[in-house]
C-alpha positions as CSV (number, residue, x, y, z in Angstrom):
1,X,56.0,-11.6,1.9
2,X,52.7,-12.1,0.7
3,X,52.3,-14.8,-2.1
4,X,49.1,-15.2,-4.0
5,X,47.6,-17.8,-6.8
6,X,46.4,-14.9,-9.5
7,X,45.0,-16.4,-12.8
8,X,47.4,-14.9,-15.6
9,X,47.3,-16.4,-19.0
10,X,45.1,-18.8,-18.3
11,X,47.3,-20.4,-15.6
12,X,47.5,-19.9,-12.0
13,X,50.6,-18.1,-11.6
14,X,52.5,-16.9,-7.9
15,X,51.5,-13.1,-7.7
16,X,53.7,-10.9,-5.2
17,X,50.9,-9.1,-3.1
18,X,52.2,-5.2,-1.7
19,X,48.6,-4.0,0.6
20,X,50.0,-1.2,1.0
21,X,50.3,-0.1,-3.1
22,X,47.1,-1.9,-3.8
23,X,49.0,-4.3,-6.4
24,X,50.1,-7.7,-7.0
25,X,52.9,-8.9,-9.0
26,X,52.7,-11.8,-11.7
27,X,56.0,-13.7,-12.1
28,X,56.6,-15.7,-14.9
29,X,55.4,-19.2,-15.4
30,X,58.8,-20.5,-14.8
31,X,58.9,-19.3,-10.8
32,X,56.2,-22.3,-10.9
33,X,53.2,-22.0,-8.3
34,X,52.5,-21.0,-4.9
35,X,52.0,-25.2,-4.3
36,X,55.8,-25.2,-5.3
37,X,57.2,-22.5,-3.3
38,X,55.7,-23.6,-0.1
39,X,56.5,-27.6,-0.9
40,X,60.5,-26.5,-1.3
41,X,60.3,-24.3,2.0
42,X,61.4,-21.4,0.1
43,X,60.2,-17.9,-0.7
44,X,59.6,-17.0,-4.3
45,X,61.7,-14.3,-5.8
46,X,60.8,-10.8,-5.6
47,X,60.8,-10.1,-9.2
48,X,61.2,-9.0,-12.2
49,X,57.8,-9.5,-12.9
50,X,55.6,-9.8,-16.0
51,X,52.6,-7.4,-15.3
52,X,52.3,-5.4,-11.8
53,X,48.3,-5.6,-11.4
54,X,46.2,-3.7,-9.0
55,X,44.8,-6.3,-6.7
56,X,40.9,-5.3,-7.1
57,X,41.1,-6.4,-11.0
58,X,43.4,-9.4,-10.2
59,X,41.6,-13.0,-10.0
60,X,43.1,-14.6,-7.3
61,X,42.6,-18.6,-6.7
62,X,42.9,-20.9,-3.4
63,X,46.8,-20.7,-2.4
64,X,47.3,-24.0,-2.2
65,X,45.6,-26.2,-5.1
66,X,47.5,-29.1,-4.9
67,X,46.2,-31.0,-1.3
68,X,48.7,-34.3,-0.9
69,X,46.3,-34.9,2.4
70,X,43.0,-34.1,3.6
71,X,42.7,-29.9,5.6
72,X,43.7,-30.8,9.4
73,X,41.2,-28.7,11.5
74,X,40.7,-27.6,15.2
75,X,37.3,-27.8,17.1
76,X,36.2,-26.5,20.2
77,X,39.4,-24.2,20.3
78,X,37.7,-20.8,21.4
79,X,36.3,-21.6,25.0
80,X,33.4,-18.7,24.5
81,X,32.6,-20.9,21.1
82,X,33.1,-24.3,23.0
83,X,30.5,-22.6,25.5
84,X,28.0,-20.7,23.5
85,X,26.7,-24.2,21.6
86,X,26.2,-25.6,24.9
87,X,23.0,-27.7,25.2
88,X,22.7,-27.3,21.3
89,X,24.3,-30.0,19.6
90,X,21.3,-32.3,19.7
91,X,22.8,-35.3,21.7
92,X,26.5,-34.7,21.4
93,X,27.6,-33.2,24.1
94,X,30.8,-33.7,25.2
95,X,31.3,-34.3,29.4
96,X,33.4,-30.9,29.3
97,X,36.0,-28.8,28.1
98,X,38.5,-30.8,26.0
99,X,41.9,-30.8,27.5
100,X,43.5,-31.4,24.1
101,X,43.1,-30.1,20.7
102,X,40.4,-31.8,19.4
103,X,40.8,-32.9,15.9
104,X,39.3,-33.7,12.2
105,X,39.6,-33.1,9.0
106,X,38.2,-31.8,5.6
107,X,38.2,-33.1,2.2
108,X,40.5,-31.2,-0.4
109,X,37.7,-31.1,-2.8
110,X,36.0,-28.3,-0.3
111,X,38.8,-25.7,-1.3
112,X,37.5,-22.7,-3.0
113,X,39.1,-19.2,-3.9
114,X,39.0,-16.2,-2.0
115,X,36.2,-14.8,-4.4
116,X,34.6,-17.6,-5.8
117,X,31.0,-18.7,-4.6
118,X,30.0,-20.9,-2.0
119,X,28.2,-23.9,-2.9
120,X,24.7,-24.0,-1.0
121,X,22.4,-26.7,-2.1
122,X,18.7,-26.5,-0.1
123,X,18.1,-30.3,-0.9
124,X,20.9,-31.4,1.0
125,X,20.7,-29.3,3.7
126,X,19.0,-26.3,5.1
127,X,21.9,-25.4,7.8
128,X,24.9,-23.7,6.0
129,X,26.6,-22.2,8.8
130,X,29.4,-19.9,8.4
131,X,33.2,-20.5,10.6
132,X,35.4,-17.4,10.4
133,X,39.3,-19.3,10.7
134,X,42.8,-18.8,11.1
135,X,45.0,-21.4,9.1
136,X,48.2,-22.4,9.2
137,X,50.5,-23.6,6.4
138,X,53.2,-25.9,7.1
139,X,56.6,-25.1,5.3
140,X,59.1,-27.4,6.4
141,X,57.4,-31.3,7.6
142,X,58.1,-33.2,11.0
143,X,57.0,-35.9,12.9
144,X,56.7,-35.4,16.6
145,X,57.9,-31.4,16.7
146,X,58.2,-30.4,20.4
147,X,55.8,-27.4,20.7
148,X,58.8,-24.9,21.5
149,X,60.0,-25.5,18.1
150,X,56.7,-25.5,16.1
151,X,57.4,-22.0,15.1
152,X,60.0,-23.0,12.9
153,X,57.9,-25.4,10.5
154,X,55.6,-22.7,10.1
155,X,55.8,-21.7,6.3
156,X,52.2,-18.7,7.1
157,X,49.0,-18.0,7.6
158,X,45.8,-17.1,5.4
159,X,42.5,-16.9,6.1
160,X,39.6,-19.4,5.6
161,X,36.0,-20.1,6.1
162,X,35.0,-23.7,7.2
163,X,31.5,-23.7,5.9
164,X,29.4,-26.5,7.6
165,X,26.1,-28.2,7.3
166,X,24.7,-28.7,10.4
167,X,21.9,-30.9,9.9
168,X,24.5,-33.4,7.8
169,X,27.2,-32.9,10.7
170,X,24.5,-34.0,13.4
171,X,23.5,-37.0,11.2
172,X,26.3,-39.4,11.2
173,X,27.6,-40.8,14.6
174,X,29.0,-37.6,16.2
175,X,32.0,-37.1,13.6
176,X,32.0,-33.8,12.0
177,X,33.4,-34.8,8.7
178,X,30.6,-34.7,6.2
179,X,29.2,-32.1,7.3
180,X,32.2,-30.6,6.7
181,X,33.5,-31.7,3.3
182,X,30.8,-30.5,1.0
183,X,32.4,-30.1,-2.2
184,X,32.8,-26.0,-2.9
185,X,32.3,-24.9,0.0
186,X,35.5,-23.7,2.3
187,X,37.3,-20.4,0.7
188,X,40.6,-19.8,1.8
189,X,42.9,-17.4,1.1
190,X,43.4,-14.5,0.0
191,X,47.0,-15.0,0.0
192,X,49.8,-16.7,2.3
193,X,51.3,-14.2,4.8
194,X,54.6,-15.6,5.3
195,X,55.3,-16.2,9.3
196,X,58.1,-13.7,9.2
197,X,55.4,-11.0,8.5
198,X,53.2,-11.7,11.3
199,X,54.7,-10.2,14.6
200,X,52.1,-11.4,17.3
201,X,50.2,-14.4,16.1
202,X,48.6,-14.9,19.0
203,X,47.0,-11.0,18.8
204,X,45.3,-11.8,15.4
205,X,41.6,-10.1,15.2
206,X,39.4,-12.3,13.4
207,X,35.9,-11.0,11.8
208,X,33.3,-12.8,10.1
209,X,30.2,-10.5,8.4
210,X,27.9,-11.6,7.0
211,X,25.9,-8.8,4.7
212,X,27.3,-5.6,6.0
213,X,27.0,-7.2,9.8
214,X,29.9,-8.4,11.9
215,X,28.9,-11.7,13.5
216,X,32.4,-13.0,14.8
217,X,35.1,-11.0,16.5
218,X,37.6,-12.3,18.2
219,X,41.0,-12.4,19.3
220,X,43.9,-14.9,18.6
221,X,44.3,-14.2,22.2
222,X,40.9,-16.2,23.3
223,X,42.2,-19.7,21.5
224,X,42.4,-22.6,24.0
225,X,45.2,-23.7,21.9
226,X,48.2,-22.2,20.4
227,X,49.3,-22.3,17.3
228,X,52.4,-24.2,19.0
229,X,50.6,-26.6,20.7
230,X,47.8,-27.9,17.6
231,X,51.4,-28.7,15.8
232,X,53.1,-30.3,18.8
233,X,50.0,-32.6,19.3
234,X,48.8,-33.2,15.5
235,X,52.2,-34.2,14.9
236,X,52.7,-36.6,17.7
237,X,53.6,-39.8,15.4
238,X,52.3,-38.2,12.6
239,X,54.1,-36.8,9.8
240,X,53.1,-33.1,9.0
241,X,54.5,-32.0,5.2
242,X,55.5,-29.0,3.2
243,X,51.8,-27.7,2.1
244,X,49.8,-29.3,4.7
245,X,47.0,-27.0,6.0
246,X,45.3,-26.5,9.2
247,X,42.5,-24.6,10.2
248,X,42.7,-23.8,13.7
249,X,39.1,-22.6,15.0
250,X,36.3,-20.4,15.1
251,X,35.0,-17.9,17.8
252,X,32.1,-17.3,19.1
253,X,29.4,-16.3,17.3
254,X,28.6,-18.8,14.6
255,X,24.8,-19.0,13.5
256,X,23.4,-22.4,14.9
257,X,24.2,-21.1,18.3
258,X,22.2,-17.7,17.9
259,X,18.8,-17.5,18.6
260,X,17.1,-17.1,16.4
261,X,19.8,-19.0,14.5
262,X,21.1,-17.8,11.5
263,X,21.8,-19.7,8.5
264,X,23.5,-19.0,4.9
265,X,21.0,-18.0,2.0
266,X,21.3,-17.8,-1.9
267,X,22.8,-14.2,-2.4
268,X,24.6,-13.5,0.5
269,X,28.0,-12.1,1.1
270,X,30.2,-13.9,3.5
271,X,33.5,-11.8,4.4
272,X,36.2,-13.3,6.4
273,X,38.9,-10.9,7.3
274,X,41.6,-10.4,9.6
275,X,44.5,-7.7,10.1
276,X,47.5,-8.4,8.1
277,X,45.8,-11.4,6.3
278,X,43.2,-9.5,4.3
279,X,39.9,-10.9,3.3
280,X,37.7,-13.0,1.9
281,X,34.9,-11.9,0.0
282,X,32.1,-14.6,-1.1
283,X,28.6,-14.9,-2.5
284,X,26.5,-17.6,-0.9
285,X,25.4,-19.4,-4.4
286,X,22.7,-21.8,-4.9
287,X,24.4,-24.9,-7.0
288,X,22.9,-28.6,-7.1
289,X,25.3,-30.7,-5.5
290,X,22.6,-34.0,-5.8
């Protein structure tokens, strides 16, 4: 199943998403929200619905609004990425590749929609770079889950973008969270896959283009770390919960490793797409955030 947050009524309600009809289904307000759903480990009902809309008028919204925690993300976990920003981090090199998942986070307040713009602010920073991702939503919580059994707290997976200014991320002490937690600025979405749906999550292709031009590609196949294993090891002693999210790397490809590097402008479009996830579609906006 495919579940969606669609604006209906002036409320976010769980839409029923069918790719291959080109329509999403609104059930009604009492089915509650895609936050609920995922929180009681359950899927949402197939129907009846109120309206059956077709999914290029629809207005769809983040899946999950309702963050109990900061996003959990993955660095470093595409070795052609880890390698391609080599002798470019100004200083922060690490001694070599990580033999662990390397961990941080975002704040909630980052979360956009799927087709809402992205927050750029040139007097904060001039290095908006662009992270094609692959996140995970947890369904069912644990502390300590032994990777062979990290499947099965899996609730799906959607598609995000962890949008990051590089400058900021460079400025304070080698941690990549402010950098990273620029209000408006990390869509996700379009909708949850459920985990049921995907067949090979490790054989994901991942795309990032940027104004008609593809500028990550890259298979779920190249991650250093599974899926499996950045929930065995997040977990260890920590509790995961129904609704967390985690963003679990970008490939190669991203702009402050190009040369010339390339950077996100006013008026661009930023797609994030992958096979049986759908896309994100996103205009690079110019908003003051000082």
């Amino acid at each position: 199943m495919r579940i969606a947050a669609v604006l209906h009524e002036d409320s976010w309600r769980i839409g029923v998403v069918t790719p291959e009809t080109g329509t999403v289904g609104i059930l009604p307000a009492s089915a509650g929200t895609v936050d609920d759903v995922v929180r009681s480990g359950n899927l949402p009902q197939p129907g009846p619905f109120d309206v059956v809309l077709d999914i290029e008028k629809a207005r769809f919204g983040a899946p999950i609004q309702r963050f109990t925690k900061n996003i959990f993300c993955v660095g470093w976990n595409y070795w052609e990425h880890f390698e391609e920003s080599a002798g470019k981090r100004e200083g922060q090199e690490p001694a070599g590749r990580p033999e662990h998942p390397t961990f941080f986070t975002k704040a909630p307040n980052t979360a956009i929609g799927p087709q809402d713009g992205i927050s750029v602010d040139s007097d904060l920073s001039r290095k908006w770079d662009y992270e094609a991702e692959v996140a995970i939503v947890i369904g069912k919580g644990g502390r300590s889950i032994p990777e062979a059994h990290a499947a099965q707290h899996i609730y799906g997976y959607m598609l995000a973008n962890d949008v990051s200014a590089r400058d900021i991320q460079r400025a304070h002490g080698g941690q990549w969270f402010k950098g990273k937690s620029i209000d408006k600025t990390m869509p996700m979405g379009p909708w949850i896959t459920t985990a049921d749906q995907i067949v090979a999550p490790r054989d994901i292709l991942l795309e990032c283009v940027l104004n008609g031009k593809v500028l990550q590609s890259a298979s779920t196949s190249l991650m250093a770390f599974s899926f499996a294993r950045i929930i065995s090891e997040l977990s260890l002693g920590l509790t995961l919960e129904p609704g967390d999210v985690i963003l679990t790397g970008t490939p190669a490809g991203i702009g402050n490793a190009r040369d010339p590097q390339v950077f996100l402008q006013p008026g661009d479009e930023l797609i994030t797409r992958a096979a049986g996830l759908g896309q994100l579609r996103n205009t690079v906006a110019s908003i003051a955030l000082v």
